[in-house]
C-alpha positions as CSV (number, residue, x, y, z in Angstrom):
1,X,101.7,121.5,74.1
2,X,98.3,123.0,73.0
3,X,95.5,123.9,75.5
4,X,93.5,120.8,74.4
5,X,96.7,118.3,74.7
6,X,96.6,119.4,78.7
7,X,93.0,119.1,78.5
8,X,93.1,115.7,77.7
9,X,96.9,115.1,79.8
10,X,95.3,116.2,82.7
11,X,91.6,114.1,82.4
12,X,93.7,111.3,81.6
13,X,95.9,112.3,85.1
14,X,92.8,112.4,86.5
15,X,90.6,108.9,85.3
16,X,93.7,106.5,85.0
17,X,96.6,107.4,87.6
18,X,94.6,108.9,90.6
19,X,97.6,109.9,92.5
20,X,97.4,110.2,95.9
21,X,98.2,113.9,96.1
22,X,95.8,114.5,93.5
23,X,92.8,115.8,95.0
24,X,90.1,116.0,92.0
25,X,91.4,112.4,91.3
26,X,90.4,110.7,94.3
27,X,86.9,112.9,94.3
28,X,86.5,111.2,90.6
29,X,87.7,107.7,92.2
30,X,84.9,107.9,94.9
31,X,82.1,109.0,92.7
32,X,82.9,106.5,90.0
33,X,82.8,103.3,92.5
34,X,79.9,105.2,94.6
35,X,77.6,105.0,90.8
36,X,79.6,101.5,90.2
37,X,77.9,100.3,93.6
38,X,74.6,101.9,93.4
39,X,73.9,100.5,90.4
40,X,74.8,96.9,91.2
41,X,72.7,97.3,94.3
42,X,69.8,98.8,92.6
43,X,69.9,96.0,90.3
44,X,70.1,93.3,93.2
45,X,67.1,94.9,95.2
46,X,64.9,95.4,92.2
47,X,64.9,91.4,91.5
48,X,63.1,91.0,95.2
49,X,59.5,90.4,94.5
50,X,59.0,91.9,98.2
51,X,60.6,94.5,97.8
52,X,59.8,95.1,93.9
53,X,56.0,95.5,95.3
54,X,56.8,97.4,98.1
55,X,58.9,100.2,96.3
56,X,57.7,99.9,92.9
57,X,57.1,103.6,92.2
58,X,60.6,104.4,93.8
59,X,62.6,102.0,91.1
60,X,59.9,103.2,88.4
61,X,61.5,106.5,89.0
62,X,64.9,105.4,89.7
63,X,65.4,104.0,86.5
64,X,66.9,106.8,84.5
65,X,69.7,106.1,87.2
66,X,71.5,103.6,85.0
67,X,71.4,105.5,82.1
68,X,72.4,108.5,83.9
69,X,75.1,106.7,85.3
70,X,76.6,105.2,82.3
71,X,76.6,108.6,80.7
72,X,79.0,109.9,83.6
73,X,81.0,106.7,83.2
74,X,81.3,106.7,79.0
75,X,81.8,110.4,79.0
76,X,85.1,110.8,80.6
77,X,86.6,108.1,78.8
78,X,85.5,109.5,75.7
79,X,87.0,112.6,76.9
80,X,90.6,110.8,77.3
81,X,90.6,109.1,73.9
């Protein structure tokens, strides 16, 4: 097998199987679902007038977050393919 078949062997390991031995897997598995849920919530809370106007310069600059966060979802599965 060549360097960048293991490469791709291992990131797929990695993103799809997440063994429970595996250690960089389950770190992957946790920050995955952690941007998974921080988006969803960010979403939810923005769409509260109350809190929209109490916190509107926080989710002004919290909104590269979703774009950030797809990025680090879009680029390991690139990575696999």
């Amino acid at each position: 097998m060549t360097r960048i078949q293991n490469i791709r062997k291992r990131a797929f390991n990695v993103l799809e199987i997440g063994e429970k031995g595996d250690r960089l897997s389950r770190i992957i598995d946790i920050l995955l679902i952690s941007l998974i849920s921080l988006n969803v919530l960010s979403v939810i809370l923005e769409t509260l007038p109350s809190l929209q106007n109490k916190y509107q310069l926080f989710f002004d600059r919290f909104e590269f977050f979703p774009s950030v966060s797809l990025a680090s979802n879009t680029l390991p599965v690139l990575g696999v393919l």
